[in-house]
Every structure is written in structure tokens, then in C-alpha cells.
C-alpha positions in Angstrom: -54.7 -2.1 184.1 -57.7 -1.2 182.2 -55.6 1.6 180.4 -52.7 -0.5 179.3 -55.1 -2.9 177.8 -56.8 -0.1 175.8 -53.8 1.5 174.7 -52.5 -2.1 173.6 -55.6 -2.5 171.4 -54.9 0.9 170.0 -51.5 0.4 169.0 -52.6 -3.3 167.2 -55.3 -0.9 165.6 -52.6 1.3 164.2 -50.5 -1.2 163.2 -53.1 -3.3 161.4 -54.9 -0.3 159.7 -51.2 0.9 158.4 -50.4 -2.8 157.2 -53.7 -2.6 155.1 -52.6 0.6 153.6 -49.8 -0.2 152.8 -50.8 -3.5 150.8 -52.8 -0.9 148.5 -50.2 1.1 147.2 -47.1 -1.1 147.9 -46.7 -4.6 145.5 -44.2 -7.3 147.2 -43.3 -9.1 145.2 -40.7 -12.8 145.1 -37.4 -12.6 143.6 -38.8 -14.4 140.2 -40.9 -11.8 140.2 -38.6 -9.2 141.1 -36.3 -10.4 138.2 -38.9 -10.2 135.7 -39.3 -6.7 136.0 -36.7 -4.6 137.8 -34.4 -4.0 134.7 -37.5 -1.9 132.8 -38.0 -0.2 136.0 -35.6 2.1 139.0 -33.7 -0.3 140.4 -33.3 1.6 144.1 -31.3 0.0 147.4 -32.4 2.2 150.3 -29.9 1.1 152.1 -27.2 3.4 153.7 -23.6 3.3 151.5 -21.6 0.8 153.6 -24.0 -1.7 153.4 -24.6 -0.8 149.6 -20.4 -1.4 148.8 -20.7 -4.5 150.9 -22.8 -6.1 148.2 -25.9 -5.1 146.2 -28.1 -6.6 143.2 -26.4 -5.8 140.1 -27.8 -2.8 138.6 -28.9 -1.1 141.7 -29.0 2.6 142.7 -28.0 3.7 146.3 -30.5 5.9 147.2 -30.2 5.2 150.9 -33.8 6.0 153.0 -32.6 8.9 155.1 -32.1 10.7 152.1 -35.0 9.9 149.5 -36.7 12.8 150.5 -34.1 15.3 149.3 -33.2 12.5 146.4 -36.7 12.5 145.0 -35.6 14.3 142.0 -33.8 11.5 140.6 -36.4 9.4 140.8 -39.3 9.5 137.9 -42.7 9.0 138.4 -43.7 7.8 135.0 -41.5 4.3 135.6 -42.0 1.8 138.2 -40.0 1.8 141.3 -38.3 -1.5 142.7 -37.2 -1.2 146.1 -35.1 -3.5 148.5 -33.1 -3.0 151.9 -31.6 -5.7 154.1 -35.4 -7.2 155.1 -38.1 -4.8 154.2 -38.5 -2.2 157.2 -36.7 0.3 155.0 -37.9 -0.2 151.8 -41.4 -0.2 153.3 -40.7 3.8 154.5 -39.9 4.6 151.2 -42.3 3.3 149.5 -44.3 5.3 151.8 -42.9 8.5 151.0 -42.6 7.5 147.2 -46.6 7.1 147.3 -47.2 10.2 149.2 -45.6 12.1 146.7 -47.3 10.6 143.9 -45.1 7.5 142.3 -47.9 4.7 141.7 -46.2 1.7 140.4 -44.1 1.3 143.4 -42.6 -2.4 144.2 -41.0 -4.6 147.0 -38.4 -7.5 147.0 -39.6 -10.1 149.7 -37.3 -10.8 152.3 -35.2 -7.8 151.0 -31.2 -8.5 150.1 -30.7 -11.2 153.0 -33.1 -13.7 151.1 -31.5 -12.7 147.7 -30.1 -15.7 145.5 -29.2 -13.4 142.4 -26.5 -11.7 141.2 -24.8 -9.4 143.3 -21.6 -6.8 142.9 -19.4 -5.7 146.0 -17.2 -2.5 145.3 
């Protein structure tokens, strides 16, 4: 018993101490605020294509998470980054990635596309 409740605490620990991280390098940011900025910066859907074709914000690039590694060329680090995915589990793992390979200005739509009000295009 007294292990489980250790290795509980451990795992909150992890958890916590990655949140807190992650607020340091990763800026979430509303959708006003997402508006303001994302058409000066890489507008990237991490995504995977389907869900991309079913509907994405207008002006978007489909760079889906499983692949950002091998895609990072076509990323560049001199201009911010605006991320989204369906809610922000996604889009949190690439911005991960993104900041451990050096991009610094590295944002994050709140919610993600399911809490998006703006324009959209479906192929």
C-alpha cells in the first residue's frame, strides 16, 4: 500500500514539474489572441491529414505530430510558431520537440480546433 501511494506522488510530481516546464517555453494563447498574430507567424495543424481535410483554420499547414520530427526542415526558427490540434495534447508534444530543437517563440491555441469560432476551409 505504502508503495502505491509513493509511486502516486511520483507520478503527480512528474506531471506537475513537466506542466511548469512547459508554461516556460510554451505561450497559450485565446483565439483573439491567436488571431492577432498567427498570419505574421507558421501557421502549423499537427493534426494527422484526415482530420486536417475535414476542416482546418484557414491558412494552416498540416504538419501532422508523428511527423514534425522528420518535417522540421520546413519549419524556421527565426519566425514564431502557432500550433493547434483537436484540444491541445498534440500541439503540446510539438511544441516540445519544437523547443528542444531550438524554435523560441513557440505558441498555442486554447482549447485547440474544437473551441475554434473562426474561419475554417474543408477540402
Amino acid at each position: 500500500m505504502a508503495f502505491l501511494i509513493i509511486l502516486v506522488v511520483v507520478l503527480l510530481a512528474i506531471g506537475l514539474f513537466r506542466y511548469y516546464r512547459q508554461r516556460t517555453f510554451l505561450k497559450v494563447l485565446t483565439e483573439e489572441q491567436f488571431v492577432e498574430g498567427y498570419r505574421k507567424a507558421q501557421l502549423i495543424d499537427v493534426r494527422e491529414p484526415q482530420e486536417f481535410d475535414g476542416g482546418h483554420i484557414l491558412g494552416a499547414r498540416n504538419i501532422p505530430v508523428t511527423q514534425m520530427r522528420q518535417r522540421l526542415v520546413e519549419l524556421r526558427k527565426d519566425k514564431p510558431v502557432y500550433l493547434y490540434c483537436q484540444g491541445s495534447t498534440r500541439s503540446a508534444r510539438a511544441a516540445h520537440l519544437l523547443h528542444k530543437k531550438g524554435f523560441q517563440e513557440i505558441y498555442q491555441l486554447k482549447g485547440g480546433f474544437k473551441k475554434w469560432t473562426g474561419k475554417i476551409k474543408r477540402k
